[in-house]
N, C-alpha and C positions, 0 to 999 in steps of 0.2 A: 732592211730598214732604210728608207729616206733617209737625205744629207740632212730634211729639217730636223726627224728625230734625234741624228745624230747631234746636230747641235742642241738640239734640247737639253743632250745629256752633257756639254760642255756649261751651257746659261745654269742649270739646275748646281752644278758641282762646282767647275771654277777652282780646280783642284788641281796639281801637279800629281802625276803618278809618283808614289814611292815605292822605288824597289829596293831602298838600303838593308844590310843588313839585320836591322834592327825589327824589321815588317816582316822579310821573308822568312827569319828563323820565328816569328813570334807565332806559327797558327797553336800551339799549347802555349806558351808564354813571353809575354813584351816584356822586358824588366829595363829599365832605365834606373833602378836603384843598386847601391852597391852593393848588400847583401839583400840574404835571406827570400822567404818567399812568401805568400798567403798562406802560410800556416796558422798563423797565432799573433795577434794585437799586444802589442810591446808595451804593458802600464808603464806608463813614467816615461816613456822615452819619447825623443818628436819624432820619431821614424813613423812614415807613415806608410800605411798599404792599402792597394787597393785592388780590386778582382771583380771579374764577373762577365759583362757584355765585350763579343770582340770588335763592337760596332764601336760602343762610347770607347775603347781602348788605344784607339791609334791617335785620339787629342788628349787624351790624359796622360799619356807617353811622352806627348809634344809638351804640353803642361809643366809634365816633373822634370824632363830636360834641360827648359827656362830657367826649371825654381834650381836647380842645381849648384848654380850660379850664387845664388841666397841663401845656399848651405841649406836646405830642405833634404830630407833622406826621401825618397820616394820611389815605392816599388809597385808596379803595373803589371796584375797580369790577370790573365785570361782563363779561369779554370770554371769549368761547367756551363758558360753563360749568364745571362742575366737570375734566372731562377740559383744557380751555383752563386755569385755573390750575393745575392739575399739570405742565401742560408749559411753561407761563410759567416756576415753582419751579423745575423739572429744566433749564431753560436759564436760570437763574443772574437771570431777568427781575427777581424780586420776590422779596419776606420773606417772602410767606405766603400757598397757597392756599386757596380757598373751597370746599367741596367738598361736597356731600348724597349723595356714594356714595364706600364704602370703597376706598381703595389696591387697585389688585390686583399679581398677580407681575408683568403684562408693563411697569406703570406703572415699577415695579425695574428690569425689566431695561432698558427705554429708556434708563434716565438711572441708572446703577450710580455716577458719580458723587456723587450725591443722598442725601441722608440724610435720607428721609422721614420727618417726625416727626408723626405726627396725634395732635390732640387733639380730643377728642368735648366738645362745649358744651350738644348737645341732642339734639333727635330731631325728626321729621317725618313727618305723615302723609300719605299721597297719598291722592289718591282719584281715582275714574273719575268725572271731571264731564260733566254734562249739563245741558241748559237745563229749565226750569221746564214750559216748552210740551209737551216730553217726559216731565218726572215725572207731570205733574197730566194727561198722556194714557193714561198705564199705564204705566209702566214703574217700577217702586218698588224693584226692584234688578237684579241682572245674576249670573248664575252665573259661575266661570271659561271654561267654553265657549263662554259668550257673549259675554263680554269678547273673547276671540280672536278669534272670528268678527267684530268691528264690526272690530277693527285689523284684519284680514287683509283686509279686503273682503268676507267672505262673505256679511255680513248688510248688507243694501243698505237697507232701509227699516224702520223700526222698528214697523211694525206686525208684525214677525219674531218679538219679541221683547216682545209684549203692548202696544204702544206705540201710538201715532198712524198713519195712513196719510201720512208725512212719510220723506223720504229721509236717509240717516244722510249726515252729514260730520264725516270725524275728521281735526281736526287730533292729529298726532304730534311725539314727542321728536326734535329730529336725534342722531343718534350720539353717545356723551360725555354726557351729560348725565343726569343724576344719576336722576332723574323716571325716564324710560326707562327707567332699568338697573334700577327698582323693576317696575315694569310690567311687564319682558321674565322679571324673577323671578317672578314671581307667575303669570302665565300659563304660563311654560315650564320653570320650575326649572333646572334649571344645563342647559339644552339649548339649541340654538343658536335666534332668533328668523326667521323666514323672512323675506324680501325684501319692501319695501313692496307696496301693490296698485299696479298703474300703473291708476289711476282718478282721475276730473277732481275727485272729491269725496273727495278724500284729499291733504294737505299739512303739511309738515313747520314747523313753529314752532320759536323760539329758547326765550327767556326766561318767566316766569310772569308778567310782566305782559303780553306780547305775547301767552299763550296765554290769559290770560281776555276781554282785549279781543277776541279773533277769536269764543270762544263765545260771548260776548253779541254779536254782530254778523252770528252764521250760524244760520239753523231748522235745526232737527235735528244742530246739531255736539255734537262728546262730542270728552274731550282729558280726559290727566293729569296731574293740577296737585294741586298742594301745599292740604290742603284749607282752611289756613291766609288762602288770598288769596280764597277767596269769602266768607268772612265779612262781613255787610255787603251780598251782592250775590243778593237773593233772587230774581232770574233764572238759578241757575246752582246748581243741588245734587250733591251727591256720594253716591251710591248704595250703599247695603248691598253687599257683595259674598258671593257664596254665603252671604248669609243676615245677613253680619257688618257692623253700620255703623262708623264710625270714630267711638265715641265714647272717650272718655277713659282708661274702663275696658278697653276693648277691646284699645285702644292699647301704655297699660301692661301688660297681660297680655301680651300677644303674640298675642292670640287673633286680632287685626285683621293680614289679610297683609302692606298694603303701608305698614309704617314703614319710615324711613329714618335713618341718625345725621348728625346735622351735626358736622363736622369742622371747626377751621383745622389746616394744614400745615405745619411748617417745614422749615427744611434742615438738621437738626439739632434739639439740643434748644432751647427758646425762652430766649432771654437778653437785658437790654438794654431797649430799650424796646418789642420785639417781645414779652417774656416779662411785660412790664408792662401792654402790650395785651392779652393773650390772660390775663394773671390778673385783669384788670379783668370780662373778662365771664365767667371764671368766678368771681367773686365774688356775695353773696347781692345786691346790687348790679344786678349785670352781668345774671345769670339773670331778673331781671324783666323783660329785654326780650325775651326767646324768648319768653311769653305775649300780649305785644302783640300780637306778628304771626302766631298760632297755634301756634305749636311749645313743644313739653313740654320743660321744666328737665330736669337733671343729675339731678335729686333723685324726680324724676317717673320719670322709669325707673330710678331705683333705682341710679345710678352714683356 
């Protein structure tokens, strides 16, 4: 990949890598509260929880670490993805899910119950990652047809595709998760995704830090990840797609396909010291920490 792409990826993000403790032990759970976990919403009490996307995760971390300060109990964590805090929320688990993909009708009708209330804090871009040893062999982006063809299995070796004479491995989204349901848009539009390849070089990942640890640690693997978390990791680039890179502009316009909104959820509207949390980060404040970790402000897309 070009030094421009590279900067791309510095103008889009604008972000310090974090490698503290707090990040690298979190790919199943960030917790910055004192107890307990996403089991069960505490009536009566201000302790607050939250779960779900590990995208929206690492500013809601930053969020409750602030409020800590202000004597807020708040516990962050990460358990099944954006689909897993939806349905934490809709069975009465927690205050608030985490989410990088929009409510749909059938999330409604599961839990008619539930008074989904989402609010948008930011945006996110994805990108089709690949490693370095793939860029700097040919490959300097990928059409929509080729993108499909690596996820479907079609395209086995990425000399396919302008690339190295090196074998593809794609790690994939499991179900629910927010990443995929960008992907599955972007390649198939509201059509249905076809069934994984049953191939030994093909494997399903949880969370984004678990998906960029497996890229740097496999030749030839490619996976979609928030382009947010390679910053910092120049073994690992995100590729133009039909022509379009993710950069900033790109983003904002909409001219870049695969953005995504981050969300928190309530069950209802926010009140309390759940509405005290979620107006913290959207405050001019709170919005500085979506650049950290590469994701565009409120004000960045124009909301």
């Amino acid at each position: 990949m070009s030094a421009e792409t590279r900067t791309r990826a510095a103008r889009l993000t604008g972000r310090r890598v974090r490698q503290g403790a707090s990040l690298a032990s979190a790919s199943l759970l960030l917790s910055v509260a004192l107890t307990g976990c996403a089991g069960s919403a505490k009536a009566g009490s201000d302790a607050i929880q939250a779960s779900g996307s590990t995208t929206v995760a690492p500013v809601a971390s930053d969020a409750a670490e602030a409020l800590k300060a202000k004597g807020l109990d708040i516990t962050v964590a990460t358990q099944g993805g954006s689909a897993g805090g939806i349905s934490q929320l809709g069975a009465g688990q927690i205050d608030i899910a985490l989410s990088s993909k929009p409510l749909s009708e059938e999330d409604r009708k599961t839990y008619p119950g539930t008074d989904f209330v989402p609010t948008q804090i930011g945006a996110d871009a994805v990108g089709v990652i690949i490693t370095r040893e793939v860029a700097d062999g040919g490959v300097k982006g990928l059409s929509k047809a080729q993108v499909a063809g690596l996820f479907e299995g079609k395209i086995t070796n990425w000399k396919e595709v302008g690339g190295p004479d090196l074998p593809v491995f794609v790690y994939d989204k499991e179900p629910g998760r927010g990443t995929r349901e960008v992907l599955d848009k972007f390649i198939y539009g509201e059509g249905e995704a076809p069934a994984p390849p049953k191939s030994a070089n093909y494997a399903i990942v949880g969370g984004n830090l678990e998906t960029r640890t497996k890229l740097k640690s496999t030749r030839g693997s490619i996976a979609p990840l928030s382009t947010g978390f390679i910053e910092g990791h120049p073994d690992l680039v995100a590729v133009p797609l039909d022509g379009v890179a993710p950069t900033l502009a790109n983003v904002t316009s909409g001219k870049y396909p695969m953005t995504r909104p981050l969300f928190m959820i309530t069950n209802g509207k926010p009140k309390g010291t759940v509405k005290q949390y979620i107006d913290y980060i959207l405050s001019p404040e709170g919005q500085k920490l979506l650049p950290e970790h590469g994701y565009l402000t409120r004000e960045q897309m124009g909301l």
